[in-house]
N, C-alpha and C positions, 0 to 999 in steps of 0.2 A: 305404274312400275316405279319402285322405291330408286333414288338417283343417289348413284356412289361417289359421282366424282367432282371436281370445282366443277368442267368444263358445263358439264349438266346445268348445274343450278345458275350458271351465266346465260346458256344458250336459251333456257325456258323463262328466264328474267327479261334480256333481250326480246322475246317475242311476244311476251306479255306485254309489255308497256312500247313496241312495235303497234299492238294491235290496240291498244287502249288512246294512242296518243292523240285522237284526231276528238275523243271526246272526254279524258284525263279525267276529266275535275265533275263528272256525273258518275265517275265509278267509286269504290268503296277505298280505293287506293290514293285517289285522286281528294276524295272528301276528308281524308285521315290525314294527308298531307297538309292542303288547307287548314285547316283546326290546328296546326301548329305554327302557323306563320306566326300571329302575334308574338306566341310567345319567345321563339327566333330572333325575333327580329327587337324585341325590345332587350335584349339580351346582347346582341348586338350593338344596339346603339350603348350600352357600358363599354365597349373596346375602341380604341383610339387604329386605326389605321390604314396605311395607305396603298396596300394589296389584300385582295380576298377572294381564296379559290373556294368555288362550290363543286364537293363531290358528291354527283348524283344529281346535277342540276335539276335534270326534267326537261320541262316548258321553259324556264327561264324567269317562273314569277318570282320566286323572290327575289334573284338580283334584279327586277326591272321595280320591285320595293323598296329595294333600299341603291339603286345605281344614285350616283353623285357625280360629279366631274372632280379630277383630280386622285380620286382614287382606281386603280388599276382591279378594274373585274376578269374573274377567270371561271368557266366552267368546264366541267366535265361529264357524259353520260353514256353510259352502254347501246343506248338505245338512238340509232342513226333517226329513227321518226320524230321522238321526241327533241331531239338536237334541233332537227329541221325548223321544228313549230319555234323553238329558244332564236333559232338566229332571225327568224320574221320576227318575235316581240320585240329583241333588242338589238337589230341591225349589226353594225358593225362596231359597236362601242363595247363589244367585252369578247376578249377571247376564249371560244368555245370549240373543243375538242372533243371528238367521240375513244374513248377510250376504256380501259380496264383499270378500275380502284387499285389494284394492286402494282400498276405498272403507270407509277402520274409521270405525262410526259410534257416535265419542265425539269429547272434544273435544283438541286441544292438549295436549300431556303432562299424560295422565292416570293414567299407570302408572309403577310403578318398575322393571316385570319384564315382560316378552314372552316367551311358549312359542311355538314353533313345532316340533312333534313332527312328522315323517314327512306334512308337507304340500307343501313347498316346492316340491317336483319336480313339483306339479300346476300353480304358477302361470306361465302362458303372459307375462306380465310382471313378470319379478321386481323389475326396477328400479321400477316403482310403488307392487308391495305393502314394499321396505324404505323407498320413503321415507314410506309410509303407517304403517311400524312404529318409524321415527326422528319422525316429526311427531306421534305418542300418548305416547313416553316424557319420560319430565320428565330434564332434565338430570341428568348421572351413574346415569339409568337403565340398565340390561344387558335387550341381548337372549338368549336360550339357544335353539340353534336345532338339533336331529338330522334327518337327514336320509340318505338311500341313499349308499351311497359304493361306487365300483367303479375298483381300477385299470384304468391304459391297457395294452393297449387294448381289454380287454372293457368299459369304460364307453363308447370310442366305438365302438366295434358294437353297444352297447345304445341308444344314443342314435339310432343313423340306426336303427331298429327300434318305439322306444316310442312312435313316434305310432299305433301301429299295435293296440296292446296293448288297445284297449277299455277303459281306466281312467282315463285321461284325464292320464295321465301327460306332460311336457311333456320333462324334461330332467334327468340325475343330473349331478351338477356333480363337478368337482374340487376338491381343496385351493386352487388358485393363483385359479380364476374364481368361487369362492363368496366366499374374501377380496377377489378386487377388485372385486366388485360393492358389497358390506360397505364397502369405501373410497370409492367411488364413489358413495356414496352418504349418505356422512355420518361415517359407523359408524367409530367408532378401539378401541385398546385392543385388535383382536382377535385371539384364540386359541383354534386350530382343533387338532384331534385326532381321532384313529380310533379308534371303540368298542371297545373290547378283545373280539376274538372277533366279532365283529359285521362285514354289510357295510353300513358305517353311520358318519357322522362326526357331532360335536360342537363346534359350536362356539358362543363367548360373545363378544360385542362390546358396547361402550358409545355412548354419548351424551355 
């Protein structure tokens, strides 16, 4: 059954990654995640700061890859199971929250850094959830954002397909409409690239 509304593609996201959580990282969702860490997190270590919210934590691996003392970890996930599995990896040293990308519940630039790993293509409004992700960072914050990437025109034959997928998948973007959403949105400074090897981009915008 083709799905019309946000509430949809949240409710069958939620229960996909519900039901995948207890073995993540042997599904194809979980393996595609992985294969982005490096390149995340060396990306990462170029930014300078002393808060950083993960939207779409998951498990919790990569903040338990890059956690530090002194800086202020934050996560966020739809999914109450995989929450569960994030606060056994990393106890009680980062605040993690179940919630909705488009509704982050903190205050006004609260972060210097926003992850967004291999989430994006779930959210059925993405103009919400960025300007949900410009209204937490503090001025001269950076977003870091990976994400699926598929040349044309196999991304648009994956796209008229991926409502269909059971995952709850929304939309793979391209270089030209993930930046002009990013602009469209507040977002400047940004610079977008292809995972080397990877079907998968990168990119980092400011505040």
């Amino acid at each position: 059954m083709f799905r019309k509304n946000s509430d949809d593609y949240k409710n069958i996201s939620r229960k996909n990654f519900d039901e995948e959580a207890d073995n993540y990282y042997k599904t194809h969702d979980g393996k595609h995640s992985s294969a982005l860490y490096n390149g995340v997190i060396k990306k990462l270590n170029t930014l300078n700061y002393s808060s950083l919210l993960d939207v779409g934590c998951g498990t919790g691996e990569v903040l338990s890859c890059i956690y530090r003392e002194g800086v202020k970890f934050s996560g966020l996930d739809i999914s109450s199971k995989m929450l569960g599995i994030a606060r056994k990896n990393l106890g009680g040293n980062v605040d993690l929250r179940l919630g909705d990308s488009e509704k982050l519940p903190w205050d006004d630039e609260s972060f210097e850094a926003l992850l967004c790993l291999n989430s994006f293509h779930h959210y059925p409004n993405p103009e919400k959830v960025l300007n949900e992700m410009n209204r937490v960072l503090k001025s001269g914050g950076k977003l870091v954002m990976a994400d699926p990437w598929q040349s044309t025109p196999l991304r648009q034959l994956m796209n008229t397909f991926i409502h269909f997928n059971g995952g709850g998948d929304f939309r793979i973007y391209s270089e030209s409409e993930i930046c002009s959403l990013l602009t469209e949105t507040g977002f400047k400074d940004i610079e977008w690239e292809k995972l080397d090897g990877k079907h998968a981009f990168i990119v980092t915008a400011g505040v």
